[in-house]
VOBAFI-906292 format. One record per residue: residue number from 1; residue in one letter; x, y, z of N, C-alpha, C, O, CB in turn. Coordinates in Angstrom, 2 decimals. Glycine has a CB too. Layout:
% residues N
NODE   resi   resn      n_px      n_py      n_pz     ca_px     ca_py     ca_pz      c_px      c_py      c_pz      o_px      o_py      o_pz     cb_px     cb_py     cb_pz
NODE    NUM      a         X         Y         Z         X         Y         Z         X         Y         Z         X         Y         Z         X         Y         Z
...
//
This chain:
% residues 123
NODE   resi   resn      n_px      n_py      n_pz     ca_px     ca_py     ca_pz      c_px      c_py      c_pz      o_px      o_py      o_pz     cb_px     cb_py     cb_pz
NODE      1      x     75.06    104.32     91.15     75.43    105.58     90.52     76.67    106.15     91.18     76.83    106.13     92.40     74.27    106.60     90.59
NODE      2      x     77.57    106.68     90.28     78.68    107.14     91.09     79.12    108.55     91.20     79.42    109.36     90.33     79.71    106.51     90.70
NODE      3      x     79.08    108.64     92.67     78.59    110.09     93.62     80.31    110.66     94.06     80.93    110.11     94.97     77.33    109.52     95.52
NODE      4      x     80.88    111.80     93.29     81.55    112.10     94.09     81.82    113.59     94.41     81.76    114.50     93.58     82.42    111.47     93.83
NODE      5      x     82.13    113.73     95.76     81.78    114.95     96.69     83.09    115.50     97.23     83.98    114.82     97.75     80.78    114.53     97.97
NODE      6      x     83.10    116.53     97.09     84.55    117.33     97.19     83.84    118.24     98.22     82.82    118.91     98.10     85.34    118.21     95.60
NODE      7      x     84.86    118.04     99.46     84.83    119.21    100.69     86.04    120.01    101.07     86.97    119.26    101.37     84.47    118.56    102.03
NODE      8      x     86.30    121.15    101.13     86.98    121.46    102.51     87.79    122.91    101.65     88.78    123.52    102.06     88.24    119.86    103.32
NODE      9      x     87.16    123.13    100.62     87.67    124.50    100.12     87.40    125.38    101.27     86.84    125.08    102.33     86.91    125.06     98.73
NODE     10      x     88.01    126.74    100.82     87.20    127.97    101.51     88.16    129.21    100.70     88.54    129.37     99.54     87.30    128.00    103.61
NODE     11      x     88.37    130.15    102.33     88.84    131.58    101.61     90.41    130.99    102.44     90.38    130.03    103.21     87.81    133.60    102.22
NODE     12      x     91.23    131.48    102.23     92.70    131.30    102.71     93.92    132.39    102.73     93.80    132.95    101.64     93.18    130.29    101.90
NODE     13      x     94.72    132.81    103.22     95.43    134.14    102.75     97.01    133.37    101.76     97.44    132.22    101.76     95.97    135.34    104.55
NODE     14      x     97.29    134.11    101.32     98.96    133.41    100.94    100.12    132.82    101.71    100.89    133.50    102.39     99.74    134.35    100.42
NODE     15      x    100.17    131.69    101.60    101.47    130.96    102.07    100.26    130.26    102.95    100.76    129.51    103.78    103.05    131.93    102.90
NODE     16      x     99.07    130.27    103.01     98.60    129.79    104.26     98.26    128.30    103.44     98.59    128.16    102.27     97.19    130.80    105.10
NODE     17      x     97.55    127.20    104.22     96.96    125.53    103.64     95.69    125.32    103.89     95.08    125.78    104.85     97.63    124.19    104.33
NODE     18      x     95.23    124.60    103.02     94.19    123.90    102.91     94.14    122.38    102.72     94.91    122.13    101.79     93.64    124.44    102.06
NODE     19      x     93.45    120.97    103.28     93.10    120.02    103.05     91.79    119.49    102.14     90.67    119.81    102.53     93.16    119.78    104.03
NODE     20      x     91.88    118.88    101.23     90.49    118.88    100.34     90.46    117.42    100.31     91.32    116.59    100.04     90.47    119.68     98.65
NODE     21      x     89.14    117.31    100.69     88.50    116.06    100.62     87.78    115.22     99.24     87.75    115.91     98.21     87.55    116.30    101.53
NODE     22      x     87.46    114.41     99.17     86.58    113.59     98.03     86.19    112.75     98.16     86.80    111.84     97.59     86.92    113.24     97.06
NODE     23      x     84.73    112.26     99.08     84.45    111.29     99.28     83.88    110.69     97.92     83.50    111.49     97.07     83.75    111.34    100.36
NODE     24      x     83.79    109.04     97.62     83.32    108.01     96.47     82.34    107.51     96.71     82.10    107.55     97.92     84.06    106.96     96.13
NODE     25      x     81.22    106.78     95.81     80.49    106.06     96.49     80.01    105.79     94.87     80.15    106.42     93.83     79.56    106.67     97.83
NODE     26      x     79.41    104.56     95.23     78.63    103.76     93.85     80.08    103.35     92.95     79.84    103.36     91.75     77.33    105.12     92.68
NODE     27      x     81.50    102.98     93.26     82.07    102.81     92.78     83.08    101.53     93.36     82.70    101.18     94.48     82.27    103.88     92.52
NODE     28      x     83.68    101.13     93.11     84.83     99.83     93.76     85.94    100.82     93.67     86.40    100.94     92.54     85.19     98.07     92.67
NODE     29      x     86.52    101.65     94.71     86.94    102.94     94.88     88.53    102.69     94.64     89.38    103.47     94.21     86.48    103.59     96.37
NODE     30      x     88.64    101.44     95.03     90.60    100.93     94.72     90.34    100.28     93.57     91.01     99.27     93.38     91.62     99.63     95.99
NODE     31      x     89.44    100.63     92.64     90.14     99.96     91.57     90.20    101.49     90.62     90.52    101.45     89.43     89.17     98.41     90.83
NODE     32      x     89.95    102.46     91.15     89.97    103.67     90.24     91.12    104.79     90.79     91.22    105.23     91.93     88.37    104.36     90.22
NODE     33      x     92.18    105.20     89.29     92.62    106.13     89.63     92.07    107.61     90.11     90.88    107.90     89.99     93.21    106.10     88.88
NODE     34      x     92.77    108.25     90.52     91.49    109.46     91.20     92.76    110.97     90.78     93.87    111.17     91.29     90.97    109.14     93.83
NODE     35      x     92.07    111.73     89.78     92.78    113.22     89.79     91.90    114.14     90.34     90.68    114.11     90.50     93.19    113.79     88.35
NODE     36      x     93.02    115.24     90.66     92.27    116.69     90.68     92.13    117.55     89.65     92.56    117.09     88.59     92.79    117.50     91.51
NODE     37      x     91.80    118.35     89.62     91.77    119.88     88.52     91.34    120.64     88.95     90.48    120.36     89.79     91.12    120.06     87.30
NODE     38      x     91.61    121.98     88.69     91.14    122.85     88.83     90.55    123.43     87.89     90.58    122.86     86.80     91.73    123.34     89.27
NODE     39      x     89.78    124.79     87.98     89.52    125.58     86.97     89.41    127.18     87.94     88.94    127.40     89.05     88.04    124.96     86.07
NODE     40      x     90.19    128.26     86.73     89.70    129.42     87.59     88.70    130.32     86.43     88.53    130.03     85.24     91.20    130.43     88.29
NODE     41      x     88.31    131.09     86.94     87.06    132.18     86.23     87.92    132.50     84.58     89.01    133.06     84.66     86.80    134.19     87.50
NODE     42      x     87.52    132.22     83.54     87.72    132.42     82.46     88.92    131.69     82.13     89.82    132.25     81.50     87.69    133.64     82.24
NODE     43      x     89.03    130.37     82.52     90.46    129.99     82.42     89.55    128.28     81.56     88.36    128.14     81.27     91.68    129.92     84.44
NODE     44      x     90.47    127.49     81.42     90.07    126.42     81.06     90.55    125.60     82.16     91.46    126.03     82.87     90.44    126.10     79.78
NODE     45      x     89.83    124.05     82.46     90.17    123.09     83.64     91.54    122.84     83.40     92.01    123.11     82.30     89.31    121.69     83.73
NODE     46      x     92.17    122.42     84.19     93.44    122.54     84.10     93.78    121.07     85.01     92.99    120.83     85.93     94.00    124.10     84.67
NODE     47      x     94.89    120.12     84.79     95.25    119.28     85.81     96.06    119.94     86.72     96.76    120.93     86.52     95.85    118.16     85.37
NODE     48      x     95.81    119.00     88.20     96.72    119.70     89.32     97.73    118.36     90.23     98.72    118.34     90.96     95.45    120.64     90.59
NODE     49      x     96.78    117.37     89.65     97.52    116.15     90.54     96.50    114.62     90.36     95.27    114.71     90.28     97.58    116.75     92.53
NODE     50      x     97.01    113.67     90.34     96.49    112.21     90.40     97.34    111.47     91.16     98.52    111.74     91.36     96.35    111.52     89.06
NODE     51      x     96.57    110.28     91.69     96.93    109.12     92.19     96.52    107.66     91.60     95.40    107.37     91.19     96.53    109.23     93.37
NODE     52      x     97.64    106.81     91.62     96.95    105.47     91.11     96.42    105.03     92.08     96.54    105.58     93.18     97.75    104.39     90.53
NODE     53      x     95.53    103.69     91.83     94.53    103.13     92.88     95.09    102.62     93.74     94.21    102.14     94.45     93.63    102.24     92.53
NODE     54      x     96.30    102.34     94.28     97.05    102.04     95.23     97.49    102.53     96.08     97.58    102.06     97.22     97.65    101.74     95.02
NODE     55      x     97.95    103.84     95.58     98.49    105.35     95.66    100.09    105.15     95.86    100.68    105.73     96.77     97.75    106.31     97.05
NODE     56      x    100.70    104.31     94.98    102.01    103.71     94.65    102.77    104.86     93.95    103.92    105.24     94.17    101.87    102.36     93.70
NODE     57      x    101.62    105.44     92.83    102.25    106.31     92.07    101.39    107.47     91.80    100.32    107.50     91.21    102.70    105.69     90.92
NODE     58      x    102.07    108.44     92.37    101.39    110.18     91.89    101.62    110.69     91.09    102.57    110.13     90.55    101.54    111.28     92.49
NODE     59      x    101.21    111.87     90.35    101.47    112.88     89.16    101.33    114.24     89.63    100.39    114.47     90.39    100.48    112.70     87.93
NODE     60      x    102.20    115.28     89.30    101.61    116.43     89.68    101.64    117.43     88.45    102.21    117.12     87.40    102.31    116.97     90.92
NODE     61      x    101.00    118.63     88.64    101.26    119.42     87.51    102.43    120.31     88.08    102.64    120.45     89.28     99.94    120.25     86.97
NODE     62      x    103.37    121.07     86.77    104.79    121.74     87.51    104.09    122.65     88.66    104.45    122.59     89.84    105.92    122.87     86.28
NODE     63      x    103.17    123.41     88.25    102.88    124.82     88.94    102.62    124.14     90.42    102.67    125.01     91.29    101.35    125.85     88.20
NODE     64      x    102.37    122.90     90.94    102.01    122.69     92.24    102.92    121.65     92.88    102.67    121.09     93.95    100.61    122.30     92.30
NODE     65      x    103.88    121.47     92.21    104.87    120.00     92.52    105.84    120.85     93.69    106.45    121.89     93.46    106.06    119.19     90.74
NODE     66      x    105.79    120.17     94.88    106.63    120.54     95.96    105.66    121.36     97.02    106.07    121.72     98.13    107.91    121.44     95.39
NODE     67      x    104.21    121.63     96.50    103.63    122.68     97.60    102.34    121.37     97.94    101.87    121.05     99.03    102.94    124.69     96.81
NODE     68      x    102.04    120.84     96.62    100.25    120.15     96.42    100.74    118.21     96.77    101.65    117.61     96.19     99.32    120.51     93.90
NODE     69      x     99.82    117.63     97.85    100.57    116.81     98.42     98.85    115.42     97.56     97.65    115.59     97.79    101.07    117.28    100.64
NODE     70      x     99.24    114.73     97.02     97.60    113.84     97.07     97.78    112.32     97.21     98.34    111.52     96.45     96.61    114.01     95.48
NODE     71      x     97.21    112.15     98.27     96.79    110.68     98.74     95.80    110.35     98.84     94.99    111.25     98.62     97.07    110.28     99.70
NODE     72      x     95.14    108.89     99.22     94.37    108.40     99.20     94.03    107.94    100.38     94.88    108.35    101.18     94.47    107.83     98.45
NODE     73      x     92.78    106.96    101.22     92.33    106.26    101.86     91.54    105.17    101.21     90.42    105.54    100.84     91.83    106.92    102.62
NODE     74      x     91.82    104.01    101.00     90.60    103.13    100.32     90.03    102.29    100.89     89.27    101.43    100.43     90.84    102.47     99.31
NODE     75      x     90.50    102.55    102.35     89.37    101.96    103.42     87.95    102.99    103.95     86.95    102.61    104.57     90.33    101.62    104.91
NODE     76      x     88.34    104.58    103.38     87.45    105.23    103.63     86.98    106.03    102.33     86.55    107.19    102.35     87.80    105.92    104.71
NODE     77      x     87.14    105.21    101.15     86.83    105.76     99.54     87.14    107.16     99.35     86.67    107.60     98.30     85.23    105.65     99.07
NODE     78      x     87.80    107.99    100.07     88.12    109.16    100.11     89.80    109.40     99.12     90.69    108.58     99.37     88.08    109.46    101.78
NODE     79      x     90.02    110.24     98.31     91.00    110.87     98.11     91.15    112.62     98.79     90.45    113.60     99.07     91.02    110.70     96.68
NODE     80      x     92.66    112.12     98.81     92.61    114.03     99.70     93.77    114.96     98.99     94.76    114.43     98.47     93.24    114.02    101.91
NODE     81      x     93.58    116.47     98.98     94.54    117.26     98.01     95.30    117.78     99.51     94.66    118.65    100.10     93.70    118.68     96.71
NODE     82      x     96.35    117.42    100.03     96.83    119.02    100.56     97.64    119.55     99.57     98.24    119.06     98.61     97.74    119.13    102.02
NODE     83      x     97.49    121.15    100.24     97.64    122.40     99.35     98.34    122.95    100.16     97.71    123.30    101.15     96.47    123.26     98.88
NODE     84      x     99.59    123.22    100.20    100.53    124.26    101.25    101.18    125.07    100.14    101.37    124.76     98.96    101.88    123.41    102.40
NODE     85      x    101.59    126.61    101.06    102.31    127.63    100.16    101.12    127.99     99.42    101.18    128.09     98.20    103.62    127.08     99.18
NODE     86      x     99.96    128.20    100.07     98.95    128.47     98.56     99.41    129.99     98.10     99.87    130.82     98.88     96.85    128.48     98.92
NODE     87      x     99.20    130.19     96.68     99.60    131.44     96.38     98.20    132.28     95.47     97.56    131.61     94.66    101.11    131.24     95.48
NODE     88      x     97.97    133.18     95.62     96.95    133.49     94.74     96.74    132.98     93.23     95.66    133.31     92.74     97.01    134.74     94.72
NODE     89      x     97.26    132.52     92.73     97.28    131.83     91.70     96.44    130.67     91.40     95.92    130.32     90.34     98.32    131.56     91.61
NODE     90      x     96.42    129.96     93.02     95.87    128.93     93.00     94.37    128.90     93.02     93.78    127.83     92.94     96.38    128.34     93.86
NODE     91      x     93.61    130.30     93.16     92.03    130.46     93.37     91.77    129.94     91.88     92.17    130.23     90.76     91.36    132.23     93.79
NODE     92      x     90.67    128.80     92.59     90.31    128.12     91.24     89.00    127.10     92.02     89.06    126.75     93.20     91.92    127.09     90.36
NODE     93      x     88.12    126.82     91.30     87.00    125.86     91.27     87.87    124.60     91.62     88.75    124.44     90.78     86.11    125.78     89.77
NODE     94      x     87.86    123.80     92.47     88.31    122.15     92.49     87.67    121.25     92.15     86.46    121.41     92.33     88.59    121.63     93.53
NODE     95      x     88.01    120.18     91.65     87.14    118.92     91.00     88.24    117.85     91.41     89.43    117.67     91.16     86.74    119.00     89.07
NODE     96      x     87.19    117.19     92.20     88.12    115.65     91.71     87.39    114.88     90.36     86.48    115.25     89.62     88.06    114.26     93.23
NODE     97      x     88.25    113.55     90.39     87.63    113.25     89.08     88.32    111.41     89.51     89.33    111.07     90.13     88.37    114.44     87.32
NODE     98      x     87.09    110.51     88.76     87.66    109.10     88.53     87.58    108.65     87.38     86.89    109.11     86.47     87.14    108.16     89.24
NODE     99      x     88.59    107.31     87.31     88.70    106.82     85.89     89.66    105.44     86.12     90.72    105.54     86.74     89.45    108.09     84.79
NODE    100      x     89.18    104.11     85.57     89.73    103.21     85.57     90.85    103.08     84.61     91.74    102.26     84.82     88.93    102.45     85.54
NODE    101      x     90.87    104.05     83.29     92.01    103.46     82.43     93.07    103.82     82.76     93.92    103.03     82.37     92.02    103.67     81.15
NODE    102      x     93.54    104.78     83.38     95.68    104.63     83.36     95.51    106.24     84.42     94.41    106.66     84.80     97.06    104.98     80.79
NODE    103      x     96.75    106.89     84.72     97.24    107.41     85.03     97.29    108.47     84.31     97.96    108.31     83.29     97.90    106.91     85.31
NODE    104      x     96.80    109.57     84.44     96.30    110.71     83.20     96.31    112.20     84.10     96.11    112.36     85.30     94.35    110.29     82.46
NODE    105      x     96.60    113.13     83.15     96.61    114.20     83.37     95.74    115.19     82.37     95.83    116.40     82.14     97.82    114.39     83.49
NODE    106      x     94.75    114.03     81.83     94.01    114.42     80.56     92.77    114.10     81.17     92.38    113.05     81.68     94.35    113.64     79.09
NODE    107      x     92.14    115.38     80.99     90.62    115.60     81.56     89.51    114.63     81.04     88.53    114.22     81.68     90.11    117.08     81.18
NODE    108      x     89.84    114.38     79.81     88.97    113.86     79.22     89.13    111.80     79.40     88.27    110.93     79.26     89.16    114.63     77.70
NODE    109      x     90.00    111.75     79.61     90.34    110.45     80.55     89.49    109.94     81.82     89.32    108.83     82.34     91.67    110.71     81.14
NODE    110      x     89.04    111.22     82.08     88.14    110.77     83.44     86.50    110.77     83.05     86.07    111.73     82.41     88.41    112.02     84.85
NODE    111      x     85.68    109.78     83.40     84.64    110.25     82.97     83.22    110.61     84.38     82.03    110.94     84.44     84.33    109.12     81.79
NODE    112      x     84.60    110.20     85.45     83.29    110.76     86.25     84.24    111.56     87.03     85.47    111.55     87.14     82.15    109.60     87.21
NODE    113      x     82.83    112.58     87.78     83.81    114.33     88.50     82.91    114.51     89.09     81.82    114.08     88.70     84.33    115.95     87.57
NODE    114      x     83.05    115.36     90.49     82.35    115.69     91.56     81.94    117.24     91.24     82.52    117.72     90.27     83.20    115.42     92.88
NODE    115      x     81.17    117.94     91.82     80.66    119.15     91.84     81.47    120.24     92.00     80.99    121.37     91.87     79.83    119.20     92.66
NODE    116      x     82.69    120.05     92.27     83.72    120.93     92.72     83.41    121.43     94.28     82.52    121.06     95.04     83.80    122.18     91.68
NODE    117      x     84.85    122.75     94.54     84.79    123.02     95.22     85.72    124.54     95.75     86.88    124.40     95.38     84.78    121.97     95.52
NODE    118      x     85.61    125.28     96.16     85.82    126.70     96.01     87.12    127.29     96.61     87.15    127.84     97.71     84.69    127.38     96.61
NODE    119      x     87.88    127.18     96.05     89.50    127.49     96.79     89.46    129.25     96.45     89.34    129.77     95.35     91.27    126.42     95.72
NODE    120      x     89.60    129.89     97.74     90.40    131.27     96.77     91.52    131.61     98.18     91.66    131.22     99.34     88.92    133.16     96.21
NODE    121      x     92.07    132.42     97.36     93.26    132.53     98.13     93.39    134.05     98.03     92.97    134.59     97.00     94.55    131.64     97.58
NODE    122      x     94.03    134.90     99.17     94.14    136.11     99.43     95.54    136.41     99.10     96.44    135.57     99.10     93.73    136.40    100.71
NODE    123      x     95.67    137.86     98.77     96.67    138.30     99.08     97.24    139.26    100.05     98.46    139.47    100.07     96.86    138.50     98.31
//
């Protein structure tokens, strides 16, 4: 069964960082691309960033390109988000998410997603 677990949200002030974790399991973890998303309170999920299974090639969404950093480990099935410059904007539910077919920024592309995880950011 494939288990995945998102750590390392919390509370944060502006301009300050966060590292977010995603451990895998029940999966062959390099053969799957791996995105994030977010979602905030009355908003719809939104993409924020992917990696291919190599981590050769990234995607970001505009609103986070230059602050939101995402790599991989596939010796430790983990993908990771850093988040620098966070701005209040960015308080939002986190999800990672996997998916073997391509390189996507389309939610519905992924069919498996972790429980999320709780970013808010101060001002």
């Amino acid at each position: 069964q494939v288990q995945l677990v998102e750590s390392g949200g919390g509370l944060v002030q502006a301009g300050g960082s966060l590292r977010l974790s995603c451990a895998a399991s029940g999966l062959t973890f390099s053969s799957y691309y791996m995105g994030w998303f977010r979602q905030a309170p009355g908003k719809e999920r939104e993409f924020v960033a992917a990696i291919s299974w190599s981590g050769a090639r990234t995607s970001y969404a505009g609103s986070v390109k230059g602050r939101f950093t995402v790599s991989r480990d596939n010796a430790k099935n983990t993908v990771y988000l850093q988040m620098n410059s966070l701005k209040p904007e960015d308080t939002a539910v986190y999800y990672c998410a996997a998916t073997t077919s391509r390189l996507s920024d389309y939610a519905a592309s992924f069919p498996y997603w972790g429980q999320g995880t709780q970013v808010t950011v101060s001002s």
